[in-house]
C-alpha positions in Angstrom: -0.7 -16.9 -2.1 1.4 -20.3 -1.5 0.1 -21.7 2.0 3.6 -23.0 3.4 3.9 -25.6 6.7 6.3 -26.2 8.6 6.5 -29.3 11.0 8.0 -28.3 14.0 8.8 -31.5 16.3 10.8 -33.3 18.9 13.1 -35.7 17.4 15.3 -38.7 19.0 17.3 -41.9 18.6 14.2 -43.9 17.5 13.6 -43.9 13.9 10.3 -45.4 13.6 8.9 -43.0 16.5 9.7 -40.0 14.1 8.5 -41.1 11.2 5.2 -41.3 12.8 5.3 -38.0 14.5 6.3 -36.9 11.3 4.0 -38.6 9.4 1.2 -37.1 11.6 2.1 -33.4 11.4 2.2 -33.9 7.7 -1.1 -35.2 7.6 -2.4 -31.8 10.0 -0.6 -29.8 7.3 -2.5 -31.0 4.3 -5.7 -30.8 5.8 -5.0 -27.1 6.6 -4.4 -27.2 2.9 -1.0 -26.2 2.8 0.6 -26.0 -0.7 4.9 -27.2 0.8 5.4 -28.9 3.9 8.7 -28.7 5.6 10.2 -31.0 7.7 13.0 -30.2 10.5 16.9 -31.0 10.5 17.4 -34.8 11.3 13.4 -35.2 11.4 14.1 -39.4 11.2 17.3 -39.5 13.7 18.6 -37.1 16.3 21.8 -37.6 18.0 21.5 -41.5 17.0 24.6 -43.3 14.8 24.2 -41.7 11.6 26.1 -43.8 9.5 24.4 -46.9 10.9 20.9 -45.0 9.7 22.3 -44.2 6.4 23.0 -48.0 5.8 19.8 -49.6 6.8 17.3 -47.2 6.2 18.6 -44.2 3.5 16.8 -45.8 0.7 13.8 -45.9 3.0 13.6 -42.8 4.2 14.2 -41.5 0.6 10.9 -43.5 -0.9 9.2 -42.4 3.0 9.8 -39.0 1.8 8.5 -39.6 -2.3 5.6 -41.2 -0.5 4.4 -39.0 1.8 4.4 -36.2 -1.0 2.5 -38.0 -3.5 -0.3 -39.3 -1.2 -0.6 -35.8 0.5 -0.4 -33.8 -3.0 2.3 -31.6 -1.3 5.8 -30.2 -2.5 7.9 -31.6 0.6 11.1 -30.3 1.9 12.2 -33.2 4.1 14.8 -31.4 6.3 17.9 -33.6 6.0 18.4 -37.3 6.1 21.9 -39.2 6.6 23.1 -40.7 3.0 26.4 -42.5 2.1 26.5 -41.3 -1.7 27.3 -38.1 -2.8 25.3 -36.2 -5.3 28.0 -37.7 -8.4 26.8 -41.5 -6.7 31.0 -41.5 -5.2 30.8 -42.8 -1.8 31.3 -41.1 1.8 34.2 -42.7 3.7 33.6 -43.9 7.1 32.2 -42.8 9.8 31.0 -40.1 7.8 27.7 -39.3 6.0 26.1 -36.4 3.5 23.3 -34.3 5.7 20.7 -34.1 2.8 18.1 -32.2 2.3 15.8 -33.4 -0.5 12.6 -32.0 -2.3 9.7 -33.9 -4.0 6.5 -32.9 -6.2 3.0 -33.6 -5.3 3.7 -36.6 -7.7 6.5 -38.2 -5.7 9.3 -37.6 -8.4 12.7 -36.0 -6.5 12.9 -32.2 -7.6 16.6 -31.2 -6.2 18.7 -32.1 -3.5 21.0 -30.5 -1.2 23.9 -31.4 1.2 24.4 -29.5 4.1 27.4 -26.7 3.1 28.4 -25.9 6.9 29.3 -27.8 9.9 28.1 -27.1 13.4 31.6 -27.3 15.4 31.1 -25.0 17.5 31.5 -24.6 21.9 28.3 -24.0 23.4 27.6 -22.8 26.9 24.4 -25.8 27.2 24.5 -29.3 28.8 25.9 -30.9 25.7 28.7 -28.5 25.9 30.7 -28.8 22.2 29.6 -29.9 19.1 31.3 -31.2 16.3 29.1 -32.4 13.1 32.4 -32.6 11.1 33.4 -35.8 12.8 30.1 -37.5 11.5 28.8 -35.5 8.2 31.2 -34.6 5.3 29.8 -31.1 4.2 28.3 -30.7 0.9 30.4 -28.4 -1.7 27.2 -26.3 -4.0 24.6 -23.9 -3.6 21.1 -25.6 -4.7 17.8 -22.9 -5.9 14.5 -25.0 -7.2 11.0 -24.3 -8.1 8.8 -25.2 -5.4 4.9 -24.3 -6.4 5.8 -21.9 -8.2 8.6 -20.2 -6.1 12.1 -19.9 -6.6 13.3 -21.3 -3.6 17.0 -21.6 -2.2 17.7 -24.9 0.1 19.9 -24.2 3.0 20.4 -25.9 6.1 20.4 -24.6 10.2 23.5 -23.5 10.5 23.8 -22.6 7.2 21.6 -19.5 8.1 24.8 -18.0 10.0 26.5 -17.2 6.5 24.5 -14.2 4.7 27.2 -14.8 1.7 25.1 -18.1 1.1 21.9 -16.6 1.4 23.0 -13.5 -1.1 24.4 -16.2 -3.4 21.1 -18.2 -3.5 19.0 -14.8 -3.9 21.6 -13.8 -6.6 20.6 -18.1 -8.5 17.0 -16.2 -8.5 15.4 -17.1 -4.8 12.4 -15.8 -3.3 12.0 -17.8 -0.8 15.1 -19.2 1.5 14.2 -22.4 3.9 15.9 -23.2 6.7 15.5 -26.7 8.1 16.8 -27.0 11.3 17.8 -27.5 14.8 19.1 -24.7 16.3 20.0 -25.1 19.8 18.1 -23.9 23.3 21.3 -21.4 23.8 21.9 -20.5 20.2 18.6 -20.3 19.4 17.5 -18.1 22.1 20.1 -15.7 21.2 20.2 -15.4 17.7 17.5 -17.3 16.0 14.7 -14.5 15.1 17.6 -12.0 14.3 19.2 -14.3 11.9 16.0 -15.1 10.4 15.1 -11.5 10.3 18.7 -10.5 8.7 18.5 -13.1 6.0 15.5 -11.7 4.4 16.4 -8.0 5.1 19.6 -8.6 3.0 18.3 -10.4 0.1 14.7 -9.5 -0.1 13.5 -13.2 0.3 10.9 -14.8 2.2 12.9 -16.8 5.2 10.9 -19.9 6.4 13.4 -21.4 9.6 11.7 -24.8 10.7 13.0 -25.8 13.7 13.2 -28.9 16.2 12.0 -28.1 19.8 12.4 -29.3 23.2 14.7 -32.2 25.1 16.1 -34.6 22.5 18.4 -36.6 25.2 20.2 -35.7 28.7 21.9 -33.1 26.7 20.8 -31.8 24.0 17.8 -29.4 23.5 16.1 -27.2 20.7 15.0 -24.0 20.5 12.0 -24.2 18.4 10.1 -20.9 17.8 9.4 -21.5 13.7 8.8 -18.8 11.6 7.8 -17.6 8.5 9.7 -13.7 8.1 8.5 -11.7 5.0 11.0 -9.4 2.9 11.0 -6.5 4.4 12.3 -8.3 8.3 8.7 -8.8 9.6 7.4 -11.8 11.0 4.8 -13.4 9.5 3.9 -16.6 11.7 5.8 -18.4 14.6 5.5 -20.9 17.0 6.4 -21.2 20.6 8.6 -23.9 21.8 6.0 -27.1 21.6 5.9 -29.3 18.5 3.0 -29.0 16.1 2.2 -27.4 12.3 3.0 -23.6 11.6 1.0 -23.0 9.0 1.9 -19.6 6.8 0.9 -17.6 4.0 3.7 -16.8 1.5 2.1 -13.6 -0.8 4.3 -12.9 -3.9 3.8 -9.9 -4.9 4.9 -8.4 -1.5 8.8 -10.1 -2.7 7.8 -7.6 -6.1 7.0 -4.5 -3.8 9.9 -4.8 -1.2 12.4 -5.3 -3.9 11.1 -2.5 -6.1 11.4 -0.2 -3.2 14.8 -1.4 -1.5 16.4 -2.9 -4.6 19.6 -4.2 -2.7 20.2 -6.8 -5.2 20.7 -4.0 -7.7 23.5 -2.2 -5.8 25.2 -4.9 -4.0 28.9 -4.1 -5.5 30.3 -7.6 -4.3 30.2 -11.2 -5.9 30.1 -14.6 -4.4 32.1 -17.8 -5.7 31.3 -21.1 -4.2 32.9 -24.3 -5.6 31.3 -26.8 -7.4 34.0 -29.4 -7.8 33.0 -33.1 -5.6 
């Protein structure tokens, strides 16, 4: 078994307010002696200036995140944070920034990193009304799979779970587990959230773990929340409701071994994925 948490929380303009939220759940996790911890979408900064974040505090939030790891013992997946590099050390133009997602060992040292592949620009029927991430993140251009306590794991990103090519692409680098930081919208969420999840691991025979923000960020903007851990075969293994707090979940391996034996998808699929690679 590989006990997996995932901080589900309400995230807003003030940095130093999140990080202790954050620092908090993570805290509940490890004494419920989860193995990973996963933090949300924008966990330090929601619907703040990105770019300002980036420039005074990246390099912080990237030790904050090497730090909490090591003193907790945990493999943390800290949902994304605003950078101004990309992954070659080129910079991001202005206004924009990389969404990153990045993952540390128990002993603090960075184990991968992932930029956020799509771009929420999309018309929904909320408060906030349309959305456009491309005219403040510059989207990432590779697939990323690492070994988190033991598991081949595929990064991905909240609306990133809307394209089952990515998640086939990551189960074909060797995945067994597919995480899903995010913040899914009230409207989205409600409609589509658990089927996504479901769908993802149907198709690729993964374990799907989608940690989400909840509740009212600002005047506008509001998440749906309802975490969840969904095994292989499309069943749900843990969720929350719509508060913040710690899902804790048991991940069981050999139940990726069984499903697969008996619906071995990844054996017949008759189609191939190319993404780029090139910066």
């Amino acid at each position: 078994m590989v006990r997996l948490a995932g901080i589900q929380m309400t995230a807003g303009p003030a940095l130093e307010d999140n990080l202790r939220a954050a620092e908090a759940f993570l805290h509940e996790a490890a004494r419920d002696n989860a193995q990973v911890a996963v933090l949300p979408e924008n966990f330090a900064l929601y619907a703040g200036d990105y770019r300002r974040c980036a420039e005074q505090h990246g390099e912080r939030l990237r030790q904050w995140l090497s730090d909490q790891a090591r003193s907790l013992g945990l493999f943390l997946v800290g949902g994304t944070i605003p950078l101004l590099a990309r992954e070659d050390g080129s910079h991001v133009p202005a206004p924009r920034v990389r969404s990153v997602s990045l993952v540390h060992g128990p002993d603090g040292r960075q184990l991968a990193r992932y930029d956020k592949l799509h771009l929420f620009d999309a018309q929904v029927q909320d408060a906030h009304g349309r959305y456009r991430e491309s005219a403040v993140f510059e989207a990432g251009n590779a697939t990323r799979v690492v070994d988190i306590a033991g598991i081949c794991t595929g990064l991905a990103v909240c609306y990133d779970l809307r394209f089952a090519s990515q998640a086939r692409a990551l189960a074909d680098e060797g995945a067994s587990l597919l995480v899903y930081p995010s913040a899914f919208t009230e409207t989205t969420g409600h409609a589509h959230w658990q089927l996504l999840l479901r769908a993802r691991a149907v198709e690729t025979g993964c374990y799907v773990f989608g940690v989400n923000q909840c509740g009212q960020h600002t005047e506008t903007r509001r998440s749906y929340g309802h975490s969840m851990l969904v095994d292989p075969w499309g069943e749900i293994v843990a969720a929350r409701e719509s508060s913040p707090g710690v899902l804790v979940a048991d991940l069981a391996p050999e139940r990726i071994d069984e499903v697969r034996r008996r619906m071995p998808v990844h054996q017949h699929q008759k189609f191939t994925v190319q993404l780029n690679d090139d910066n």
